[in-house]
Backbone bond lengths (Angstrom), bond angles and torsions (degrees), N, CA, C in turn:
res aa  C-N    CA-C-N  psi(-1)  N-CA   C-N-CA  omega(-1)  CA-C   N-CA-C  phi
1 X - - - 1.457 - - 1.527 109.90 -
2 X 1.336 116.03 116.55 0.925 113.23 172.94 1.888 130.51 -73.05
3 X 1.508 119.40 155.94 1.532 104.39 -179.04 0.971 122.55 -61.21
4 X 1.283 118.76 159.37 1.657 112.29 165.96 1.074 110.79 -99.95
5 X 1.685 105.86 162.61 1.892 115.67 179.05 1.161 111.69 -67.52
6 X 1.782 118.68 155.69 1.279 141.99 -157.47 1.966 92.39 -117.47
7 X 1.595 111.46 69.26 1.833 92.80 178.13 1.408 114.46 -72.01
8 X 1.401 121.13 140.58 1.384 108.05 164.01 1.581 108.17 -111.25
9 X 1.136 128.54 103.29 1.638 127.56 153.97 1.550 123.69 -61.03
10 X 1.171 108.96 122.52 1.300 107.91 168.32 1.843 124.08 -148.32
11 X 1.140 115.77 -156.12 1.480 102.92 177.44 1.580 106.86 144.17
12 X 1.307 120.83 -167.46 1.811 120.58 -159.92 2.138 81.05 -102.29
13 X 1.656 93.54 155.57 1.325 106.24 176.95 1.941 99.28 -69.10
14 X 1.059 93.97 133.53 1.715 114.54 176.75 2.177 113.48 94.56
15 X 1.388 108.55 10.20 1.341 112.76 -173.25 1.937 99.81 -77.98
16 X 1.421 99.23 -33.64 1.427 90.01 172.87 1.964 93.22 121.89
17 X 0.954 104.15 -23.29 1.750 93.82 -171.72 1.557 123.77 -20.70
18 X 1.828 106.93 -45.96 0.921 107.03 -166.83 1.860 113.09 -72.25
19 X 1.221 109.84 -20.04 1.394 125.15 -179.51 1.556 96.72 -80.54
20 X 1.325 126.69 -38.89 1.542 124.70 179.69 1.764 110.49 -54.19
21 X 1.456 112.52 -30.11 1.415 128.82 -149.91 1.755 84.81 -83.78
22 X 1.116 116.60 -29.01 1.759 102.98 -137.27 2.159 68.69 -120.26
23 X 1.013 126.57 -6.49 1.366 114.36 158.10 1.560 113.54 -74.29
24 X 1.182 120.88 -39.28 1.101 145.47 -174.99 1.673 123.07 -65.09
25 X 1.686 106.40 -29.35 1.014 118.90 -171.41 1.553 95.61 -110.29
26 X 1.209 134.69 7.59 1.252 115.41 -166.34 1.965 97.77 -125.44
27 X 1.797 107.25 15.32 1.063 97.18 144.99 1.575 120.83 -105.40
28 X 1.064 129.29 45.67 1.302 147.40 179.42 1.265 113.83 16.77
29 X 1.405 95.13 75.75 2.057 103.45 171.83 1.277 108.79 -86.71
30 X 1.548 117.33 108.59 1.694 118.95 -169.31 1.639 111.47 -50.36
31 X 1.329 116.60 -29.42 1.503 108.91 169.59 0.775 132.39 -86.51
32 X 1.612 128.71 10.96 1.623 148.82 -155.92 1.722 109.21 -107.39
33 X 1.729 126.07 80.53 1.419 105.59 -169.35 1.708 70.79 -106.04
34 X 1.978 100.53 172.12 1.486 103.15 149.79 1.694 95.62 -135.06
35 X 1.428 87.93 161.73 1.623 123.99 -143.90 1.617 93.79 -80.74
36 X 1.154 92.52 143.10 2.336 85.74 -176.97 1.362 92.28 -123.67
37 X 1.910 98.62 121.85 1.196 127.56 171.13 1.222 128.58 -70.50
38 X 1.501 134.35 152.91 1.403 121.32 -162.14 1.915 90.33 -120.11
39 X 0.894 115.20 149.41 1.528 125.85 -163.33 1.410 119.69 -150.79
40 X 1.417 134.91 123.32 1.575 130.22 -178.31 1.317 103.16 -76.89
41 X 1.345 143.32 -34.24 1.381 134.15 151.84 1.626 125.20 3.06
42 X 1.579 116.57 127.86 1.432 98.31 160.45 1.577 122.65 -85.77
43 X 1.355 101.01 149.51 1.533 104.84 -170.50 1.644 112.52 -57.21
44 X 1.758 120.42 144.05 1.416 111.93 177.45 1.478 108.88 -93.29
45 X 1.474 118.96 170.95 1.455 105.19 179.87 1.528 143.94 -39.18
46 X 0.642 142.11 135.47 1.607 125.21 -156.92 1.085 134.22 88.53
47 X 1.348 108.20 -29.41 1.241 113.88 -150.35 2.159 101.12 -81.67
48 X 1.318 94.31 163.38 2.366 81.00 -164.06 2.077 92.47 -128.19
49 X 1.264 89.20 116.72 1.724 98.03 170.95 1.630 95.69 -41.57
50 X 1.278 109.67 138.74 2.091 138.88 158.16 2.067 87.51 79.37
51 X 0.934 128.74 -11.11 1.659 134.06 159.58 1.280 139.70 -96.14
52 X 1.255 99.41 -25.28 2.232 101.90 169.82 1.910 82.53 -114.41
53 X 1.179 103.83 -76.31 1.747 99.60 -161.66 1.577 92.33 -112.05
54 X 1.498 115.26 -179.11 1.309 119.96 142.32 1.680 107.85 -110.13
55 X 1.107 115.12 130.64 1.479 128.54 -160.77 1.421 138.53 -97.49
56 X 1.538 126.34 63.55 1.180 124.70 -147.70 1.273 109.79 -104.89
57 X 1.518 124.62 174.07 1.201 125.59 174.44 1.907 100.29 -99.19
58 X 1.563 88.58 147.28 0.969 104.64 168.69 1.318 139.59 -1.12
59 X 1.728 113.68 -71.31 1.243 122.87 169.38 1.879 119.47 -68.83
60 X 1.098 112.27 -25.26 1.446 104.07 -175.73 1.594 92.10 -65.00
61 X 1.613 124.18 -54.81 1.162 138.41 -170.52 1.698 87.54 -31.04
62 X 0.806 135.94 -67.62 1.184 145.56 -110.20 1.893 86.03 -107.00
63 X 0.853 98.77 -72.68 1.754 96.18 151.95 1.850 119.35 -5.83
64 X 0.982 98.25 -69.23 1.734 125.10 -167.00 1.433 84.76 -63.10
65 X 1.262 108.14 -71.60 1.502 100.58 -162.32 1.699 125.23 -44.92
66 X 1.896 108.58 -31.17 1.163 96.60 -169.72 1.787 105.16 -89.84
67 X 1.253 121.35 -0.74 1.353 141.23 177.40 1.607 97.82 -78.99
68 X 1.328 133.92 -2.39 1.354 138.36 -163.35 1.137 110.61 22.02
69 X 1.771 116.25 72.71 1.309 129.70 174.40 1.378 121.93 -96.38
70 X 1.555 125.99 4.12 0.962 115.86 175.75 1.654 111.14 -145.28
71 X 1.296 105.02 161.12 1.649 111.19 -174.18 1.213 119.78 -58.83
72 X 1.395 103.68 -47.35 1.519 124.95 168.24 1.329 123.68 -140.24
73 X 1.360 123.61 159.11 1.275 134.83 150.75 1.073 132.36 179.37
74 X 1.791 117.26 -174.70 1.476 92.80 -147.70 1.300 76.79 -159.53
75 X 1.774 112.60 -174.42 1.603 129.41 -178.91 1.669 91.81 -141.55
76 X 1.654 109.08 112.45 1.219 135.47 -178.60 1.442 113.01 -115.81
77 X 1.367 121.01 111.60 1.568 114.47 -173.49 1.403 132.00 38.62
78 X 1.032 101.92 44.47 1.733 130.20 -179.25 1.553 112.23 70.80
79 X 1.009 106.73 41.56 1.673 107.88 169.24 1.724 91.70 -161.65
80 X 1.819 85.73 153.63 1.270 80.20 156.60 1.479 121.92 -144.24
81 X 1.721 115.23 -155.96 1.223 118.26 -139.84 1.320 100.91 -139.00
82 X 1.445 118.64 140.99 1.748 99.63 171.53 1.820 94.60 -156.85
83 X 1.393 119.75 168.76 1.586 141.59 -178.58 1.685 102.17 -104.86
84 X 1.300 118.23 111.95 1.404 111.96 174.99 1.117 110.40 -64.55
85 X 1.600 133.77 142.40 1.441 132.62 -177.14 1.201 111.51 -54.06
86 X 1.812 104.57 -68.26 1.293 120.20 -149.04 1.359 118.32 -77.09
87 X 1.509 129.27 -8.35 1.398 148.06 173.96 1.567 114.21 -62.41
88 X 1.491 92.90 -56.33 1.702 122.34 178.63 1.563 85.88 -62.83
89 X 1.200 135.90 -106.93 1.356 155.62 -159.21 1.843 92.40 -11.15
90 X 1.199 119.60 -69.23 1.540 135.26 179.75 1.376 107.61 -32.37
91 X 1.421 111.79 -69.80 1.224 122.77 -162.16 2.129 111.25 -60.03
92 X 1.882 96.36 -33.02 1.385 99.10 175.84 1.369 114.50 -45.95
93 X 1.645 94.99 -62.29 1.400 116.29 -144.12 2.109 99.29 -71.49
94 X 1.064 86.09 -29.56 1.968 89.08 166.13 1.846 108.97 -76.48
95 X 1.014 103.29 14.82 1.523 93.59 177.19 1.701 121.97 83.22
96 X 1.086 107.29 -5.35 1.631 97.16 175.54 1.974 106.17 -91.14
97 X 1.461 90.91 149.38 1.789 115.60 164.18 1.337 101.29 -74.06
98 X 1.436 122.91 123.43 1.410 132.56 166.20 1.407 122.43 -126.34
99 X 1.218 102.15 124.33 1.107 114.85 178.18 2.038 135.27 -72.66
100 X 0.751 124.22 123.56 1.351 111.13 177.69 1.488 106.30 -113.62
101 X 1.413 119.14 143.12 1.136 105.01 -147.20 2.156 69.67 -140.22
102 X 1.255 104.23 101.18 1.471 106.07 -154.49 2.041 104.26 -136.72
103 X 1.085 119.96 132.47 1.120 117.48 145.14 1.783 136.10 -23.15
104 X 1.628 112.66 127.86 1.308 123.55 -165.23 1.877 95.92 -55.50
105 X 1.315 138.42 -45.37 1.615 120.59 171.91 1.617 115.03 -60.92
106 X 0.976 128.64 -33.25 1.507 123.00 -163.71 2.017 105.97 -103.42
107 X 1.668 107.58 3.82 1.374 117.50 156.12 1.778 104.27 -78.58
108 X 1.300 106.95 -60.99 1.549 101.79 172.78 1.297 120.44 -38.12
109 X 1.490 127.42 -49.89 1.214 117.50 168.65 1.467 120.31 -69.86
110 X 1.105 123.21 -5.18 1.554 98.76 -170.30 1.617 84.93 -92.47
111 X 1.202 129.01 -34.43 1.206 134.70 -177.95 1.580 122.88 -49.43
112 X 1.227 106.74 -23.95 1.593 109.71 -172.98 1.697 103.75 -108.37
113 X 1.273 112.13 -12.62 1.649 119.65 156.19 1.961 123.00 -94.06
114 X 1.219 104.09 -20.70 1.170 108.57 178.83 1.785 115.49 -149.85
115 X 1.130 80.51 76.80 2.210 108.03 173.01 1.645 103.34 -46.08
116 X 1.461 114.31 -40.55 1.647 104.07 -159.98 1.627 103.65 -89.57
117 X 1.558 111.94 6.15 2.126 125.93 -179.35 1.973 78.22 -62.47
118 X 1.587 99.99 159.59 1.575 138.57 159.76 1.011 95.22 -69.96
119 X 1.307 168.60 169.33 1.628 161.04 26.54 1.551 121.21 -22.63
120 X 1.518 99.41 97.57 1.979 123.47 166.82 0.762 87.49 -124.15
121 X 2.265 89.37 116.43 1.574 110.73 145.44 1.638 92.84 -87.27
122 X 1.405 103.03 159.59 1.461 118.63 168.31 1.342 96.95 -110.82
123 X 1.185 129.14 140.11 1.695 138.71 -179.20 1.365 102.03 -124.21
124 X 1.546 118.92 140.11 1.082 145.43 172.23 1.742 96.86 -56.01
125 X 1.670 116.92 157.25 1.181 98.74 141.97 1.050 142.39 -102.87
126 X 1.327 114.66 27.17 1.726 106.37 170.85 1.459 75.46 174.38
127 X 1.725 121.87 165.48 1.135 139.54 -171.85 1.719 107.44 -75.74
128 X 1.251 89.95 -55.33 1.707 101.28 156.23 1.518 119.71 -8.73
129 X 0.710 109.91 -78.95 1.779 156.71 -158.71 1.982 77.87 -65.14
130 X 0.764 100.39 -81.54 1.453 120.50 -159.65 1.757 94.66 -50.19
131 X 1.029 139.21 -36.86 1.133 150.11 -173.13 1.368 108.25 -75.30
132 X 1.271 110.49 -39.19 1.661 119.59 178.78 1.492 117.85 -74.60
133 X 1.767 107.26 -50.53 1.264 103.42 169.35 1.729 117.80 -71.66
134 X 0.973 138.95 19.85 1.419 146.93 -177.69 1.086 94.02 -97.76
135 X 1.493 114.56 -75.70 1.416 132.67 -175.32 1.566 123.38 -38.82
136 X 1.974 105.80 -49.60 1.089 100.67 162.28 1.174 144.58 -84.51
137 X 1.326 123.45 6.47 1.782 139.69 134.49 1.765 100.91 -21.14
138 X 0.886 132.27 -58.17 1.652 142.03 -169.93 2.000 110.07 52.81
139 X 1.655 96.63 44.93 1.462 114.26 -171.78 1.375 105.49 -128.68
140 X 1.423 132.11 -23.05 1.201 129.64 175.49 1.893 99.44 -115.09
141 X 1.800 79.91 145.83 2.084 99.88 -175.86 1.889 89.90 -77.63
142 X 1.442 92.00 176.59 1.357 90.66 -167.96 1.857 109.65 -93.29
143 X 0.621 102.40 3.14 2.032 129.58 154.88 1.670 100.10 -59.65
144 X 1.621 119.12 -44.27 1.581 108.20 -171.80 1.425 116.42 -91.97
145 X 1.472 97.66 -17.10 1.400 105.45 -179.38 1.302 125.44 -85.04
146 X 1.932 112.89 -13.48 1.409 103.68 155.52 1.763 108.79 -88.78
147 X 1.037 103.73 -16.16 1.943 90.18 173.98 1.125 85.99 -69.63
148 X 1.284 143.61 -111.48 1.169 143.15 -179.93 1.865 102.30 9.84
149 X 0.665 116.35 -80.73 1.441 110.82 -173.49 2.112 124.71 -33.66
150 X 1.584 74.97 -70.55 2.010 93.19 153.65 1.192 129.09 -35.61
151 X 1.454 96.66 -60.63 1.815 97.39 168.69 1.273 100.72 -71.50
152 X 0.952 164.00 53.26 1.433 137.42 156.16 1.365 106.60 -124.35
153 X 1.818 122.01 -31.23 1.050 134.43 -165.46 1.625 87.67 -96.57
154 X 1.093 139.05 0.79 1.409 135.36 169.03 1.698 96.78 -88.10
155 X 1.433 115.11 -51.35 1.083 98.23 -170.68 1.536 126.92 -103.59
156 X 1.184 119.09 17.54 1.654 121.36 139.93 1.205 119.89 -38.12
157 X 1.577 102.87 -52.07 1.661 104.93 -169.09 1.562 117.73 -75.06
158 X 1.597 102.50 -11.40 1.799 89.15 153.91 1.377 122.39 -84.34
159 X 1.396 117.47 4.33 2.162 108.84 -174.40 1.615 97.42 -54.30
160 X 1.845 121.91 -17.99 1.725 110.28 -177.17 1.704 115.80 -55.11
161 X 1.753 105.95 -6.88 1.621 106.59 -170.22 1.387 102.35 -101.54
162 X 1.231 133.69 -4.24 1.602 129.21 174.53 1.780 106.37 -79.79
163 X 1.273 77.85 -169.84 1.719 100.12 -178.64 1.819 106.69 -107.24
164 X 1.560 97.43 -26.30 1.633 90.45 -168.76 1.652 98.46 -157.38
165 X 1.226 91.11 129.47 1.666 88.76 151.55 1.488 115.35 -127.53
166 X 1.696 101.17 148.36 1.429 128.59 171.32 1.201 117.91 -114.16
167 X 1.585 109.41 109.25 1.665 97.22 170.42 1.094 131.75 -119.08
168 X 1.611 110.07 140.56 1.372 120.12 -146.14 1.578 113.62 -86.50
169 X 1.350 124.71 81.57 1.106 102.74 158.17 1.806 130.55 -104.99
170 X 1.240 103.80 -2.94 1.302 140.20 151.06 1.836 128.07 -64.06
171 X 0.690 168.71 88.12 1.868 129.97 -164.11 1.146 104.41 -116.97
172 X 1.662 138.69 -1.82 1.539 110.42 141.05 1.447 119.66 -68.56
173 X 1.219 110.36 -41.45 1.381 115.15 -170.04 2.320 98.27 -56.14
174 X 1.298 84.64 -52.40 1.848 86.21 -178.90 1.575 120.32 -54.03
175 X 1.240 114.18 -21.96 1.524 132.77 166.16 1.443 109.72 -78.60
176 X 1.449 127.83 -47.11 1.170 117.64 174.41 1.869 121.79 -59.59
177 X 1.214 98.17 -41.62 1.810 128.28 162.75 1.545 91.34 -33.63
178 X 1.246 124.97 -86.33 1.596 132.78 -169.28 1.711 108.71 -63.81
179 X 1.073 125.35 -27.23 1.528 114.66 161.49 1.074 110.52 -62.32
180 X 1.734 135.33 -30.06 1.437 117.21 -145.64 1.757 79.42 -102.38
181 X 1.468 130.10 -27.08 1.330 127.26 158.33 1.031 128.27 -25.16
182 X 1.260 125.36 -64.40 1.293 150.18 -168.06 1.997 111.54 -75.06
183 X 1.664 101.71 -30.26 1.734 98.76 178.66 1.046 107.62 -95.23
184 X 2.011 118.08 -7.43 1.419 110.50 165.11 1.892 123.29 -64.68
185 X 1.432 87.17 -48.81 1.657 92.47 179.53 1.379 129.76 -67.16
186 X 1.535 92.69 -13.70 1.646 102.84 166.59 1.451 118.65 -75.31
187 X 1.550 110.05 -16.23 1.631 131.61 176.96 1.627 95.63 -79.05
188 X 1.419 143.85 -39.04 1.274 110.82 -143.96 1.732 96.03 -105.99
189 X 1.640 75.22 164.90 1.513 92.58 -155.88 1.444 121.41 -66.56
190 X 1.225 115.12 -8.05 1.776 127.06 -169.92 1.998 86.14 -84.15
191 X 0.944 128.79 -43.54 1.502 113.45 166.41 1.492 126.11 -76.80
192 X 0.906 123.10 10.47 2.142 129.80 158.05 1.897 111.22 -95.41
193 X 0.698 106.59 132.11 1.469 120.81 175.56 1.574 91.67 -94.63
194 X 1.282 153.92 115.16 1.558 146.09 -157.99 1.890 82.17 -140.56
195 X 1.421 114.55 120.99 1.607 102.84 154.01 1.558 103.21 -107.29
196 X 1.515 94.87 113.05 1.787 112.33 168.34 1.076 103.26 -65.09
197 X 0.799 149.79 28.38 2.116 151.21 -163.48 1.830 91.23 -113.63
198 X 1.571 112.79 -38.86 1.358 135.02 -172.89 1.535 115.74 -62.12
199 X 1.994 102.65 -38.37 1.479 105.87 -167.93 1.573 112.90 -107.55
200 X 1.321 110.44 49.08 0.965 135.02 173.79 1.747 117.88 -36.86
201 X 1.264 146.70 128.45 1.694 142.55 139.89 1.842 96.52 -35.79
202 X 1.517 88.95 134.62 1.633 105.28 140.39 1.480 132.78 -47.10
């Protein structure tokens, strides 16, 4: 059995990733799980403990981390965020593509521990754009929406560390974008073990 891919999605808060993810998942690629992040954050409406985040307080967080329980993580607008190791690790080594669907700091880290991960930024299309869908959240004061803003134009200028960007102004079409991602890298050849010893002349 071969491994499965390591995707990392990421991008500025309001680009849509997380809406890209659940486009993505709802053409039901049997090897396609994404990875559920654990977060000190309180949950927003809807949102379902061990299905949007796993949801801890502070100190357990903090716990995990020095137990080096997770792949990554990070502190995002006063909370933070992290990838459980050993969940991810499982799911590889059984053959599924997993997705992490993670913040632009805790992509850097997975990146400098794991070189052979996918890297998709998803890009807004225009700042504009990005300002509107923030805005129309009607969950952040207008104090978050220029942090929010700041950070975002800080972190465009890292998409030079991915492999790909998709930008969403579309989000089936931006989901289709990251499927056809994902059947490329399953194409290249540094992931086949091939013994030419096999394709022998008559």
């Amino acid at each position: 059995m071969s491994k499965g891919l390591l995707i990392i999605i990421s991008g500025p808060s309001g680009a849509g990733k997380g809406t890209v993810c659940k486009g993505l998942m709802s053409m039901q690629l049997p090897e396609l799980e994404v990875s559920v992040s654990a977060t000190t954050r309180k949950p927003r409406t809807g949102e379902v403990e061990g299905i949007s985040y796993f949801f801890k307080e502070k100190e357990e967080f903090e716990q995990m981390i020095s137990r080096n329980e997770f792949i990554e993580y990070a502190q995002v607008y006063d909370n933070f965020y992290g990838t459980p190791r050993s969940h991810v690790q499982e799911k590889l080594n059984n053959g599924k593509d997993v997705i992490l669907e993670i913040d632009i700091q805790g992509a850097m880290q997975v990146k400098k521990n794991n070189p052979e991960g996918v890297f998709v930024f998803i890009m807004p299309p225009s700042f504009e754009e990005l300002k509107n869908r923030i805005t129309s959240r009607g969950t952040e004061t207008q104090a978050d929406i220029i942090k929010r803003l700041h950070e975002a134009y800080n972190e465009v200028r890292l998409s030079r560390n991915y492999d790909y960007i998709v930008v969403n102004d579309d989000v089936n079409l931006a989901a289709e974008k990251v499927k056809s991602i994902i059947t490329a890298e399953k194409c290249k050849l540094k992931r086949f073990k091939i013994d030419y010893n096999s394709y022998k002349e008559e």
